[in-house]
N, C-alpha and C positions, 0 to 999 in steps of 0.2 A: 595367177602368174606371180613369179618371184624374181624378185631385181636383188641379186647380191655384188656389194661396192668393197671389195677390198682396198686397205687403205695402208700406206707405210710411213714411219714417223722417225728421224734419229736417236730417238730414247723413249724410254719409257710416257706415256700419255697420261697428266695427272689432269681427271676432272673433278667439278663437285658431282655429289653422290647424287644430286639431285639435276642428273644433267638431260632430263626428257624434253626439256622445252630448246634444249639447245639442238640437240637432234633435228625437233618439228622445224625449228627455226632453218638448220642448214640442207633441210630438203624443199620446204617452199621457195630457198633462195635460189635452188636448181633447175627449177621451173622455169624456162627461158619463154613461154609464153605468157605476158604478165594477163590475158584475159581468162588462163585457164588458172592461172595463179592467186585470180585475185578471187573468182569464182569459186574455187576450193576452199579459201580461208576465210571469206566474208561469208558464203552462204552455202555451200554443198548443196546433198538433194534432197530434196524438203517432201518428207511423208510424214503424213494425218503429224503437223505439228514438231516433228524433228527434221534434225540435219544428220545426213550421213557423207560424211565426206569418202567412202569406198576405197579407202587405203591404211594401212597398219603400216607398222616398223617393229623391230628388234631393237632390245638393246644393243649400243656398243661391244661385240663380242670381242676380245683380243686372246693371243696362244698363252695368258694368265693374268689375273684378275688379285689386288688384293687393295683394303683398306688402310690408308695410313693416316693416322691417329695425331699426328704432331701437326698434319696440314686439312685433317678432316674433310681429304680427297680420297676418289677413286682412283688407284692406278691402276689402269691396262698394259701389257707388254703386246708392243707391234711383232707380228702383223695385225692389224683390226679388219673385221667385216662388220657393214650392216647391211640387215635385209629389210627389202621393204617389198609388201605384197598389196594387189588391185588384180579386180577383176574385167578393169578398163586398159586395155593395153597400150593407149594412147597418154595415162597418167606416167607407166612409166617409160615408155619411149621417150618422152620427155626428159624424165630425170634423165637416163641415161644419157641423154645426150646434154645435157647441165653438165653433168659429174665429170663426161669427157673434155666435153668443154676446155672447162675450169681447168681440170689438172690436178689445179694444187686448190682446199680449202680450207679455212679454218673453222675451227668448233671451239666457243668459248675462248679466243683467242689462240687458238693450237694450232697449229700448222700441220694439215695431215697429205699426205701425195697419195692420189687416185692411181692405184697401178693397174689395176684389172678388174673387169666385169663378167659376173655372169648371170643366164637368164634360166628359168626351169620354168614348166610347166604343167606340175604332180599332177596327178588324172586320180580321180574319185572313181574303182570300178566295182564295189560292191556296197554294201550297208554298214560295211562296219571299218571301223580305221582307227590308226593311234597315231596320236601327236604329242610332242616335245612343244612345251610354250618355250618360246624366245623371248616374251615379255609378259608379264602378268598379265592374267584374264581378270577382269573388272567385272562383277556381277552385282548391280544395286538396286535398292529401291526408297521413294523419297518416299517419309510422311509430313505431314503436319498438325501441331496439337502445341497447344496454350500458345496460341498467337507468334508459332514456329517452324521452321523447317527444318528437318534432321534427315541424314541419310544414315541407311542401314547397309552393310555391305556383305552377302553372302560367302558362306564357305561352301567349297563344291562337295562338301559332306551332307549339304543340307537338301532336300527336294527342291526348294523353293530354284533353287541351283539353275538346274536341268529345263527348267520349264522357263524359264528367261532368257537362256541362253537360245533356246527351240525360237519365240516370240523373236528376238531380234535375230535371227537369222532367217525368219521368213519374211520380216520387214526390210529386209538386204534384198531378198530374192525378186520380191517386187519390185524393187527401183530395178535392180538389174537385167530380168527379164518378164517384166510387166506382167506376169502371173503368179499366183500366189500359190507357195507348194504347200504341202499335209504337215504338220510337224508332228503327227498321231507317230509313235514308235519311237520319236526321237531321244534319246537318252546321253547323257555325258558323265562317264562312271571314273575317277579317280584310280588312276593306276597306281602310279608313285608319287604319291604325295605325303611331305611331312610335315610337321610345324613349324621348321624351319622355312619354307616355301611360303610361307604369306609372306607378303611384303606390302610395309606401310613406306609410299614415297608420296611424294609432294611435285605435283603440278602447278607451277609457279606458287601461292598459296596456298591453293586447296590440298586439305589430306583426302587421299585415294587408298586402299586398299585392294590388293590383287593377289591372284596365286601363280606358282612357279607351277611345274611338275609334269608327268607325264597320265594321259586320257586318252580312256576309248572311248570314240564315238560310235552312235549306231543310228541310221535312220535313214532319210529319203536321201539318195545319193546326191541329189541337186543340192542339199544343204550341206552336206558335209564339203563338196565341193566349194562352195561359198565359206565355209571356217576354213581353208584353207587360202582363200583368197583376197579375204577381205578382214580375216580375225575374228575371235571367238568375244563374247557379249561387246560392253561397250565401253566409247570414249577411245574406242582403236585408232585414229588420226592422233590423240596424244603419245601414244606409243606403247600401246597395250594391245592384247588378245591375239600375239602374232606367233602364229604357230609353224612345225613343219614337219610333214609325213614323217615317222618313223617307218623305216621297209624291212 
């Protein structure tokens, strides 16, 4: 399911470029249940060893976008949307009823007005689909060697790709409905993507690597319905892998 929060501001929106933790920040603050709130942030759902917290976001989308260079901000021009997707419809009935709530919030000190909501609920009916990321798809892997850790961060040009993205979408599938589907067939092929579409952003400290762009997917409909719901690989709660049907 998808929760879109249009938002209106008197002028232009200048944030830092690096404003993903502020986002995470102004949606847990929306959560007016502090048990489901605090459960989400401190611990999610915990398989063989990880946490999935079962919710993505989008960037900050506005009707135009540019960097200005004197203040080493992002400026958006209102109106702004953000979308935020869960395959628990309880995470965002919540929000939505935060975001109403409230009214008015701010982000990184901004003052933004909550003017309108809406819900959707895209339906996965065949094997195969295209999506539009709204925030970069994160696909990694750690090693360790000479007494270190380093992470490696996939291009969806690579195989290694495809077959991580498959693995944590069946590990989604299990927490979500306690059986484990096939990921045999499943593939994610690079539609429109350029080298301009990576993107290096920072989550509070850590650098993260991700790609923009447009992918087909193809395989067990129950998975593709879950990258629809819950975001494509991982670290989707910081504000990545959130995607939306192209029709």
């Amino acid at each position: 399911m998808q929760l879109t929060i249009f938002f209106s501001a008197p002028g232009p929106v200048a944030l830092p470029v690096q404003y993903g933790h502020l986002l995470q920040g102004l949606i847990y603050r929306q959560m007016d249940n502090p048990v489901l709130r605090s459960y989400l942030h401190e611990h999610g759902f915990v398989l063989e060893k990880r946490r999935f917290k079962l919710f993505t976001f989008s960037r900050l989308m506005g009707r135009a976008a540019r960097f200005d260079r004197s203040s080493g901000s992002i400026v958006l021009d209102p109106p702004l949307r953000l979308v935020i997707c869960s395959p628990i419809p309880f995470i965002l009935q919540e929000l939505g009823t935060g975001f109403l709530r409230q009214g008015r919030v701010h982000l990184g000190g901004v003052p933004l007005e909550v003017k309108e909501m809406a819900t959707a609920a895209p339906r996965v009916t065949g094997r195969s689909i295209r999506v539009r990321m709204l925030s970069p798809v994160v696909v990694y892997s750690t090693f360790s060697g000479e007494g270190r850790k380093y992470t490696y961060y996939y291009s969806p040009f690579e195989p290694r790709f495809s077959e991580l993205v498959a693995g944590n979408l069946a590990k989604k599938h299990l927490l979500v409905h306690g059986r484990r589907a096939s990921t045999d067939g499943f593939a994610i092929r690079p539609l429109r993507v350029e080298d301009r579409d990576l993107k290096v952003t920072y989550y509070k400290e850590t650098v993260i690597k991700g790609w923009m762009g447009e992918y087909e997917l193809s395989g067990d409909p129950d998975l593709l319905q879950l990258a629809l719901d819950t975001g494509l690989g991982s670290k989707n709660s910081q504000g990545y892998g959130c995607c939306s049907l192209i029709i």
